[in-house]
KOLFIRO-426905 format. One record per residue (C-alpha): residue in three letters; x, y, z. Coordinates in Angstrom, 3 decimals, m for minus. Example, Ala and Ser with C-alpha at 12.3 -4.5 7.8 and 13.67 -1.06 7.14 Angstrom:
% KOLFIRO-426905
site code->ALA; X->12.300; Y->m4.500; Z->7.800
site code->SER; X->13.670; Y->m1.060; Z->7.140
This chain:
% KOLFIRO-426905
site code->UNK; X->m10.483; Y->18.237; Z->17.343
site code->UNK; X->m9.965; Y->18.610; Z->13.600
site code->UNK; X->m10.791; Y->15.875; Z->11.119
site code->UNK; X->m11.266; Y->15.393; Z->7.843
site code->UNK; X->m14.527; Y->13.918; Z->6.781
site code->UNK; X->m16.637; Y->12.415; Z->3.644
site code->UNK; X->m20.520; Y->13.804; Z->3.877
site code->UNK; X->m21.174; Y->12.087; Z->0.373
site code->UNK; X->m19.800; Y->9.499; Z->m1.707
site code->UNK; X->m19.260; Y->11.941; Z->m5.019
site code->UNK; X->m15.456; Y->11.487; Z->m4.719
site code->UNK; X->m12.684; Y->13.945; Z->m3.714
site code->UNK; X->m14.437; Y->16.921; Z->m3.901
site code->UNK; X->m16.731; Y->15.638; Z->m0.781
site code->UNK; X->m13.965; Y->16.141; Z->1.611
site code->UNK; X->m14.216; Y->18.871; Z->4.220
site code->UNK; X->m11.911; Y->19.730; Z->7.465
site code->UNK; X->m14.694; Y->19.850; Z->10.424
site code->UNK; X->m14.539; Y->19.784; Z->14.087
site code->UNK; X->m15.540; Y->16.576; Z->15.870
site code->UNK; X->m15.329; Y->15.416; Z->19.467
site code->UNK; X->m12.321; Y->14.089; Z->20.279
site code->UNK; X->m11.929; Y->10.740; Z->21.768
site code->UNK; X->m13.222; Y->10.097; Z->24.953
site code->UNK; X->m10.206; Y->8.351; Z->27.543
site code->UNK; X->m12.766; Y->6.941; Z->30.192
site code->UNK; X->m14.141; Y->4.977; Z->27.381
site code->UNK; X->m10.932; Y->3.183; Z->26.120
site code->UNK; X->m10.794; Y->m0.211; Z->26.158
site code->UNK; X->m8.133; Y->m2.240; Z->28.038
site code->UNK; X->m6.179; Y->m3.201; Z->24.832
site code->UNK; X->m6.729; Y->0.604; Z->22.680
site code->UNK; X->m3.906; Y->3.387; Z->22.553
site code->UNK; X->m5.194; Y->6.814; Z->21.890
site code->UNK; X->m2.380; Y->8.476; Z->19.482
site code->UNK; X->m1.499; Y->12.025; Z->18.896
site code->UNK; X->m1.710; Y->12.162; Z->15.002
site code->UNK; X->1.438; Y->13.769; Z->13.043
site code->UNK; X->0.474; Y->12.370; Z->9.537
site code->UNK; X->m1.562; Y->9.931; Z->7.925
site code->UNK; X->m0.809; Y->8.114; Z->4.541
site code->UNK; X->m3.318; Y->9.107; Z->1.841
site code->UNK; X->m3.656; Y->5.279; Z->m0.151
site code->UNK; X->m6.453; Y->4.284; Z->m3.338
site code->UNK; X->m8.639; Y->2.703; Z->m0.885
site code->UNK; X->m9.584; Y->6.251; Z->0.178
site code->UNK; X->m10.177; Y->7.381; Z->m3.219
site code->UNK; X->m12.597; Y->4.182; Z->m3.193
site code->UNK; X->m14.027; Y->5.311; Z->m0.249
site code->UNK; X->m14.844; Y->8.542; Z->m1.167
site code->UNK; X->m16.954; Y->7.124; Z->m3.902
site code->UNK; X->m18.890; Y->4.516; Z->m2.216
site code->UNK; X->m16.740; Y->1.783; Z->m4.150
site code->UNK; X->m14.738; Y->0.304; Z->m1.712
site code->UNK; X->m15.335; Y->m3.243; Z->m0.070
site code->UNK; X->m16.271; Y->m1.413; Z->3.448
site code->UNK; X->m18.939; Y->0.965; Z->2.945
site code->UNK; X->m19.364; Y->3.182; Z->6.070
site code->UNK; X->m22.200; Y->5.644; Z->6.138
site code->UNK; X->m21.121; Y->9.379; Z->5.368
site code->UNK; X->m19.877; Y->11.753; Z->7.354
site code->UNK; X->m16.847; Y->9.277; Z->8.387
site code->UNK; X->m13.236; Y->10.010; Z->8.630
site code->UNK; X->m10.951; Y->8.122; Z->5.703
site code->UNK; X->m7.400; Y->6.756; Z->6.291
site code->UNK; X->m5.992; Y->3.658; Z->6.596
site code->UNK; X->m2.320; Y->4.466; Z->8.331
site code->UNK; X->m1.073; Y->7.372; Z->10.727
site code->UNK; X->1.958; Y->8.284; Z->12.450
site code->UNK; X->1.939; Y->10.287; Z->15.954
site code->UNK; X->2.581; Y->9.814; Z->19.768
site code->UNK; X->1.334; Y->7.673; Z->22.147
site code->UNK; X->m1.067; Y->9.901; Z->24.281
site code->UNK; X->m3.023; Y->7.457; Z->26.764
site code->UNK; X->m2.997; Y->3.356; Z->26.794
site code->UNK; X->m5.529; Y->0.867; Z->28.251
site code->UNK; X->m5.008; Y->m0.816; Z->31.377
site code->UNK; X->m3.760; Y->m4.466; Z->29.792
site code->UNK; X->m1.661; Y->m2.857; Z->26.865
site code->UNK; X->2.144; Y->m3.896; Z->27.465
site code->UNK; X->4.061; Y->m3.347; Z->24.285
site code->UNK; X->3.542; Y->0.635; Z->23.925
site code->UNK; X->3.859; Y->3.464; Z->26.788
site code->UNK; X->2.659; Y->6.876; Z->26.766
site code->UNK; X->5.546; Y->9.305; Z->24.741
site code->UNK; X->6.019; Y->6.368; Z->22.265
site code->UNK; X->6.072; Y->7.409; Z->18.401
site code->UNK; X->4.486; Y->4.990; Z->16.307
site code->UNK; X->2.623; Y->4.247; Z->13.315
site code->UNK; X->m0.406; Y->2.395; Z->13.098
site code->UNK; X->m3.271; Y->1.217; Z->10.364
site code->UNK; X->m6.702; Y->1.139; Z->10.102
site code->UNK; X->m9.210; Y->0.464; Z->7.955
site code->UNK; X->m10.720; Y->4.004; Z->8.220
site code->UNK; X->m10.618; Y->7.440; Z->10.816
site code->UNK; X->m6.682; Y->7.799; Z->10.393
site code->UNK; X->m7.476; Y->11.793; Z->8.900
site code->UNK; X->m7.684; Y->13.250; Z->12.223
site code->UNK; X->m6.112; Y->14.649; Z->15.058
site code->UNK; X->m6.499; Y->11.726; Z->17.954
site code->UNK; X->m7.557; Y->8.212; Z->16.524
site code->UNK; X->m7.439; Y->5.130; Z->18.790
site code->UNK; X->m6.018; Y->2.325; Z->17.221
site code->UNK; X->m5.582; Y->m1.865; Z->19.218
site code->UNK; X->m2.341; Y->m2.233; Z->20.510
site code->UNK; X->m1.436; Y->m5.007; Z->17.620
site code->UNK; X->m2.363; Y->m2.316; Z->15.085
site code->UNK; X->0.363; Y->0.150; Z->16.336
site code->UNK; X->4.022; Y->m0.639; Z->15.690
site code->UNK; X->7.108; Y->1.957; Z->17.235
site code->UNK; X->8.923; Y->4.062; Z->15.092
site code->UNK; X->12.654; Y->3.444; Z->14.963
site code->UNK; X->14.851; Y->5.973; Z->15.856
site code->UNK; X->15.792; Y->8.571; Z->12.448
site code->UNK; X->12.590; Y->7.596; Z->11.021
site code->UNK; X->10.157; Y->10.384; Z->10.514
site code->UNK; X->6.683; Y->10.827; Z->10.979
site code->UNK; X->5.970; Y->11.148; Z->7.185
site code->UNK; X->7.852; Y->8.356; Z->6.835
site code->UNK; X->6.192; Y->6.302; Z->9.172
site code->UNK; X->2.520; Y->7.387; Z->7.960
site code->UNK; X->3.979; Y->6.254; Z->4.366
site code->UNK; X->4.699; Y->2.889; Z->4.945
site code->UNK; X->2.122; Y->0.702; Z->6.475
site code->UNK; X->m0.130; Y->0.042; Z->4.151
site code->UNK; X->1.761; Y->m0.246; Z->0.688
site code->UNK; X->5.012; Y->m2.080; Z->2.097
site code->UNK; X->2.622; Y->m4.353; Z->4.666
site code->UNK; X->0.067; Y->m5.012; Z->1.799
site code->UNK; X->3.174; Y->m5.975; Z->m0.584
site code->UNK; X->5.381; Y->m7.605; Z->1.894
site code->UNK; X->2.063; Y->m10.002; Z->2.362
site code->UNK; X->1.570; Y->m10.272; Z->m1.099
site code->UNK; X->5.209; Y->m11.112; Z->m2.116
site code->UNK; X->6.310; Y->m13.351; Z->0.525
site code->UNK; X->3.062; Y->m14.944; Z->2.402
site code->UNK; X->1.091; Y->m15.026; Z->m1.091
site code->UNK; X->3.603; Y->m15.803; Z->m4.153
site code->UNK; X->6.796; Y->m16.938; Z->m1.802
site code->UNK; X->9.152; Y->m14.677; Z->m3.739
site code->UNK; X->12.778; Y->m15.503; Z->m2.761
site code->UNK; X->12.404; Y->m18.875; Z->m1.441
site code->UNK; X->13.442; Y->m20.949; Z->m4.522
site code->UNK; X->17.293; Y->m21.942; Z->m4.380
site code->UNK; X->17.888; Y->m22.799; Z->m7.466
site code->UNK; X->17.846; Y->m19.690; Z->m9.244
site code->UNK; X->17.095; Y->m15.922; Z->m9.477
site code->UNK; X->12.807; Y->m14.872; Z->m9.897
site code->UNK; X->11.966; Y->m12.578; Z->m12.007
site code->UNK; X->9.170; Y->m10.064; Z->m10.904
site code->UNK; X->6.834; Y->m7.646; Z->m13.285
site code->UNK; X->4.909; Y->m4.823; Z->m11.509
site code->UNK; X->2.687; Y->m3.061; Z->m12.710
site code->UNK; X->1.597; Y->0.308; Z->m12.026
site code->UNK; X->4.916; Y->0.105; Z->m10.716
site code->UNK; X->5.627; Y->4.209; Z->m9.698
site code->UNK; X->2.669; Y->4.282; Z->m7.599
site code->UNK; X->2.596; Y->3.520; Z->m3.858
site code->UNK; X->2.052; Y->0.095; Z->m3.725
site code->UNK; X->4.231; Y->m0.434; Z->m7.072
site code->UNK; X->6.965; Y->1.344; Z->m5.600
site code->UNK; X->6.926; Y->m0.719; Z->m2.105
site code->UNK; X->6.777; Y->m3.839; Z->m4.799
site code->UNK; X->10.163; Y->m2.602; Z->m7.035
site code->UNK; X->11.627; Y->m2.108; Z->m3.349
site code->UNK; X->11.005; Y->m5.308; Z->m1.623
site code->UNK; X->11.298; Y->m7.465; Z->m4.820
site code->UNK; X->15.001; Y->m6.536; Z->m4.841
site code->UNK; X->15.385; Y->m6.684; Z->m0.894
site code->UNK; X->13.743; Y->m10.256; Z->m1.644
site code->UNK; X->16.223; Y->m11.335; Z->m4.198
site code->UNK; X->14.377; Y->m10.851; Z->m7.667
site code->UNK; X->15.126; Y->m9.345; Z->m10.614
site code->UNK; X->12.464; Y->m6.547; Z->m10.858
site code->UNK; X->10.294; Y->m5.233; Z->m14.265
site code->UNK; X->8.595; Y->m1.900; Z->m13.858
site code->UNK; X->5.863; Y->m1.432; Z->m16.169
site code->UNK; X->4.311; Y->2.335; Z->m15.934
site code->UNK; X->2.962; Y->4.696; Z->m18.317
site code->UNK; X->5.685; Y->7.173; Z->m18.810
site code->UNK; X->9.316; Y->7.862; Z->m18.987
site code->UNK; X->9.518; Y->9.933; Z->m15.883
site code->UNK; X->7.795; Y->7.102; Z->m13.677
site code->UNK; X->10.158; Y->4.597; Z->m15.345
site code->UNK; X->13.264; Y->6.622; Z->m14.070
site code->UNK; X->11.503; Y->6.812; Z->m10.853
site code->UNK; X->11.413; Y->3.197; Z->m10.485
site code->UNK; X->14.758; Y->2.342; Z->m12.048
site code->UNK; X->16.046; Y->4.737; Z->m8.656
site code->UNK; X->14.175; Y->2.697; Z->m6.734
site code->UNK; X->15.798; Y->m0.423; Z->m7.807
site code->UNK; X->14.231; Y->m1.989; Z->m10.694
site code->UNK; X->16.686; Y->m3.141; Z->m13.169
site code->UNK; X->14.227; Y->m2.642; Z->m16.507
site code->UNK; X->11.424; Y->m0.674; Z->m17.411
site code->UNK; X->8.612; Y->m1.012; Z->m19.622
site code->UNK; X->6.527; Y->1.892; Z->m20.591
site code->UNK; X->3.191; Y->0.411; Z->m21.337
site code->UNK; X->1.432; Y->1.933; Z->m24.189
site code->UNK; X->4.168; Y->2.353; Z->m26.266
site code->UNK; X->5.313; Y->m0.905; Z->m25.544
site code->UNK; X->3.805; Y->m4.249; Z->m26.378
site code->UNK; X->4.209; Y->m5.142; Z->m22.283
site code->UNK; X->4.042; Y->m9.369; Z->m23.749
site code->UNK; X->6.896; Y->m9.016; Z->m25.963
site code->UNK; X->9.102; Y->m6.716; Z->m23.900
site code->UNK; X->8.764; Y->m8.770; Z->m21.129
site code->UNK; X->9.486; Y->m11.999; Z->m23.011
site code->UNK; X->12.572; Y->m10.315; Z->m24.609
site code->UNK; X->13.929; Y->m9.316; Z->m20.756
site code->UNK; X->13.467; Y->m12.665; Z->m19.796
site code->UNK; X->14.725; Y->m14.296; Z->m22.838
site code->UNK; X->11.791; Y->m15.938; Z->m23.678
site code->UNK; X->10.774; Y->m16.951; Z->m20.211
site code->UNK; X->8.573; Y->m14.725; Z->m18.726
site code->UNK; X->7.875; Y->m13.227; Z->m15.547
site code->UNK; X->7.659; Y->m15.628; Z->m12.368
site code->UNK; X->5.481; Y->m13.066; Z->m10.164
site code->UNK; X->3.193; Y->m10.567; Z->m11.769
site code->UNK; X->2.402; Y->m7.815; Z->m9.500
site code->UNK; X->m1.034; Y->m6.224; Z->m10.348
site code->UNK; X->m2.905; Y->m3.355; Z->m8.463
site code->UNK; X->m3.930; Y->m1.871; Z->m11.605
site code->UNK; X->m6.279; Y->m4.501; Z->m13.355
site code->UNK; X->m7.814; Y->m3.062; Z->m16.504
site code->UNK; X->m6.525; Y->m3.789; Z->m19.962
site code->UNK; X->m3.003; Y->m5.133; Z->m19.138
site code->UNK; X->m4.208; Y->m7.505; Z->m16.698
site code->UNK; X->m4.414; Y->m10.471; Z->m19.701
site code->UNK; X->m1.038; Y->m9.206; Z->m21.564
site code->UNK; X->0.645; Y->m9.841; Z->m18.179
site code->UNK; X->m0.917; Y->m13.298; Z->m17.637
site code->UNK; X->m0.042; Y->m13.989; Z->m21.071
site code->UNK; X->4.074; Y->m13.208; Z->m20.444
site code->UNK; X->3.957; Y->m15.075; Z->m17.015
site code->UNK; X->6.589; Y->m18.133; Z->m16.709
site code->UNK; X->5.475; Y->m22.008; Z->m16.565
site code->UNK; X->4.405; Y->m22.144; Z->m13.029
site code->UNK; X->4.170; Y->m18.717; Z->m12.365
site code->UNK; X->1.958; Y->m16.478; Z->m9.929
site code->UNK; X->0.015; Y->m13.777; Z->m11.026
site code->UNK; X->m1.428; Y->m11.627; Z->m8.102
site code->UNK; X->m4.207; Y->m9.399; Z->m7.963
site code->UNK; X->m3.809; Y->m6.938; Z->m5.624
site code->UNK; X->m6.094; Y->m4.236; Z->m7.001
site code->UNK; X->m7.990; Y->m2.285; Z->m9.242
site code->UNK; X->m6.641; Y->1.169; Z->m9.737
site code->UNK; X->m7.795; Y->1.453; Z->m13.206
site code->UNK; X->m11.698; Y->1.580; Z->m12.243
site code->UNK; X->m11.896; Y->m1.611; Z->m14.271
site code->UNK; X->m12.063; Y->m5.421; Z->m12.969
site code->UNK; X->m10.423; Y->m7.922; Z->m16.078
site code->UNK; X->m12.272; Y->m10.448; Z->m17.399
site code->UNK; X->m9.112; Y->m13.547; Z->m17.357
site code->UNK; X->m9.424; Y->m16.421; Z->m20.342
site code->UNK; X->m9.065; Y->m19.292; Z->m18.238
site code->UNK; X->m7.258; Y->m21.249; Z->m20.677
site code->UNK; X->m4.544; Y->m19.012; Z->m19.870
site code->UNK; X->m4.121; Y->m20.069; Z->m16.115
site code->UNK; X->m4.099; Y->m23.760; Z->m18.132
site code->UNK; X->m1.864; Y->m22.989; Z->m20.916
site code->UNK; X->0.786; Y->m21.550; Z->m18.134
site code->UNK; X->0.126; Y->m23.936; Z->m15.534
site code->UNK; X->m0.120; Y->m20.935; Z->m12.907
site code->UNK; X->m1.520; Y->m19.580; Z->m10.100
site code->UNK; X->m3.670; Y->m16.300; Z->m9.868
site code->UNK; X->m3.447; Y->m15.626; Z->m6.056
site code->UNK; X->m6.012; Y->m12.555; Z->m4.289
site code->UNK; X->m4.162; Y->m10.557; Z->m2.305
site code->UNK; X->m6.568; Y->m9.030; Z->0.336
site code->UNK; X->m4.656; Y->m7.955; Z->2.845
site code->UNK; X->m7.088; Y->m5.810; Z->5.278
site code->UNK; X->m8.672; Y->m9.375; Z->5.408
site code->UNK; X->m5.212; Y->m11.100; Z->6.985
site code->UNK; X->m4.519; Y->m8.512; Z->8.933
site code->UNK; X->m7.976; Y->m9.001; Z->10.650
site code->UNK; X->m7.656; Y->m12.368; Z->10.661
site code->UNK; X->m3.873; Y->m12.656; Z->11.387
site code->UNK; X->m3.239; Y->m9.409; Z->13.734
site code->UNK; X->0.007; Y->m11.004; Z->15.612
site code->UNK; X->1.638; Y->m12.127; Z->12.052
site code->UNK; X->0.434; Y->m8.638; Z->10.323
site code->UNK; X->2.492; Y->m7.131; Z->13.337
site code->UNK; X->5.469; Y->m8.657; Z->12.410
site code->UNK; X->5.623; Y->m7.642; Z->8.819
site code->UNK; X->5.152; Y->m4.348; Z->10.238
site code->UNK; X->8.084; Y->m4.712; Z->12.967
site code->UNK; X->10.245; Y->m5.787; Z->10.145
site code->UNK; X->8.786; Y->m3.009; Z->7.433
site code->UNK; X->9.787; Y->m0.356; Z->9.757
site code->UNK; X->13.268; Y->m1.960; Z->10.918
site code->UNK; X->14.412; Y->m1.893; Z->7.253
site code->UNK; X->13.232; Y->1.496; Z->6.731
site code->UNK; X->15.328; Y->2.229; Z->10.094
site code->UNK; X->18.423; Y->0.810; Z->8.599
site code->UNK; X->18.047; Y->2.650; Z->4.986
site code->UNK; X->16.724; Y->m0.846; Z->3.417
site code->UNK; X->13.775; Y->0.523; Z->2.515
site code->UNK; X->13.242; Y->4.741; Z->1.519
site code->UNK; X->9.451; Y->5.086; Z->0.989
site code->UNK; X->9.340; Y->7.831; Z->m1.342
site code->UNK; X->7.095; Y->10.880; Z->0.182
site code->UNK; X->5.980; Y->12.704; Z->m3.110
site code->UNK; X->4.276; Y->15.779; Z->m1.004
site code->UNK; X->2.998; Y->16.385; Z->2.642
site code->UNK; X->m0.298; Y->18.333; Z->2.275
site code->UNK; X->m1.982; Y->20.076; Z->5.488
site code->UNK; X->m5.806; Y->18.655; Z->6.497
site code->UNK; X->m7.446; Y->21.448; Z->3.982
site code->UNK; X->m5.999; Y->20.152; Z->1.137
site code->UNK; X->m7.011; Y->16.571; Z->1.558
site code->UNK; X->m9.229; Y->16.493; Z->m1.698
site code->UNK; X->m6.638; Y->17.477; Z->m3.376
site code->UNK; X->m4.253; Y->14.706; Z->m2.409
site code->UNK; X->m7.509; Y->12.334; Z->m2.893
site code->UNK; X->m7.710; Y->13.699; Z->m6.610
site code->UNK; X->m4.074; Y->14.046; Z->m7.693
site code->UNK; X->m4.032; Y->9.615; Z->m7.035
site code->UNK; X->m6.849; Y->8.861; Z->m8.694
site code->UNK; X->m5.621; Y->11.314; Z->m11.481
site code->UNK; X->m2.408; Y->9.165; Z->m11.472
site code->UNK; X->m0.488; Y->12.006; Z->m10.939
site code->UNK; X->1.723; Y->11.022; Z->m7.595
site code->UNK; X->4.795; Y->9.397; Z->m7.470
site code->UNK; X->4.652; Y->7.297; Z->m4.584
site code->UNK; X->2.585; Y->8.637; Z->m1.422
site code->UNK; X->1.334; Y->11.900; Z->m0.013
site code->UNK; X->0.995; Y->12.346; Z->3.469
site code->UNK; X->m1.648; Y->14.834; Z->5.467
site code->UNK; X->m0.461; Y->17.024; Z->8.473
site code->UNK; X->m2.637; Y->18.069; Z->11.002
């Protein structure tokens, strides 16, 4: 089979479509499906990967991707929820760039009816890795009392976009902070009622002026960098600040005396971690994830779907901040 494969950790340009053996059925467990692949998310992790900066560090050649759509071609002998001919999507924390992965039962979710393969492969990881953060992490939408206000950064990226989306399904008011016009518009379409276009903007004082004086109650950050403390610093008294990554190549350095000052929480998000440790909960999220795209509550935005021999280039164009919310690889 075809797969697409890292031989050294140099970054995007190290990517090469090679055949491999495909995946042998007498040797699937009782509790594996082996799945047809019809597209697999392309996410930062992989960029990470591809570099040798990520927190798993598998030896080169290996396959990247974290989340795939296909069809269910064999299961094991004690797996009950999926049957041959089912569509699904499924995560991973690496191999999903190839034509047959196997994947554990609890890691593979069906597709609802409507919803398409790119779709499905776009989904996973960004709207699982947000609902987590959002509801498990900061407990967005549970206060009665009154409306939250959330500020995301990096906010027309994958994971920002899944953020603007199920902030508002959640109840929030949503801030998009991104670094251009264009991206702004982006996430205003996807549901976020102001924008803030960082650089241009002083992001403490715009925030503090849409909040009228308040600040924002969740700050969503995969960006780190330099507008981790200018967030932290427009947070709300008893606010949550959560780190989710690092997409600017640079980890910030937090005065502690702010977390005092603010009397808030800074909350990791590490959500390959609880899905480990947490598979049956991790399911659910996903179960509900893909039942709200089903029903149109969710529309995760597919920027381009790029065949196998263009993976680099998909790998490049995210680091290079130049995709608005997710490409997807075809076999």
């Amino acid at each position: 089979m075809r797969a697409v494969r890292i031989h050294e950790l140099l970054g995007p340009d190290s990517l090469r479509v090679d055949e491999v053996p495909a995946p042998d059925l007498g040797s699937l467990s009782p509790t594996d499906v082996l799945l047809d692949v019809r597209a697999a998310g392309v996410n930062f992790p992989d960029v990470l990967l591809s570099r040798g900066k990520y927190q798993f560090k598998p030896a080169p050649p290996f396959i990247p991707g974290g989340e795939a759509a296909g069809v269910v071609r064999a299961v094991g002998s004690k797996v009950t929820t999926l049957s041959v001919g089912d569509r699904v999507a499924a995560t991973m924390i690496h191999g999903a760039f190839a034509e047959q992965i196997v994947v554990p039962e609890l890691a593979a979710v069906r597709l609802p009816d409507g919803v398409s393969f790119e779709a499905g492969a776009a989904t996973l990881l960004t709207y699982a890795t947000t609902l987590h953060a959002l509801e498990d992490r900061a407990r967005l939408g549970q206060r009665r009392d009154r409306r939250e206000t959330l500020l995301v950064l990096g906010a027309a990226g994958g994971v920002g976009l899944a953020a603007v989306q199920l902030g508002k399904l959640l109840g929030a008011r949503v801030l998009a902070a991104a670094s251009s016009d264009e991206k702004i518009a982006t996430c205003l379409e996807a549901g976020a009622e102001a924008g803030i276009v960082y650089g241009r903007e002083d992001l403490k004082e715009r925030v503090k002026a849409l909040t009228n004086g308040d600040g924002a109650d969740v700050v969503y950050d995969p960006v780190g960098g330099p507008y981790a403390e200018p967030a932290l610093r427009a947070i709300a008294w008893e606010g949550r600040y959560l780190v989710v990554g690092f997409a600017s190549g640079e980890i910030p350095k937090i005065p502690l005396n702010l977390v005092l000052l603010k009397g808030c929480d800074v909350v990791g998000v590490f959500w390959g971690s609880f899905a480990a440790r947490e598979p049956a909960k991790n399911r659910g999220h996903a179960e509900r994830l893909l039942a709200w795209v089903g029903d149109g509550s969710l529309s995760p935005r597919v920027d381009e779907a790029l065949p196998f021999d263009r993976a680099g280039e998909a790998l490049a164009r995210l680091e290079g901040r130049k995709v608005r919310g997710k490409i997807v690889l075809v076999p």
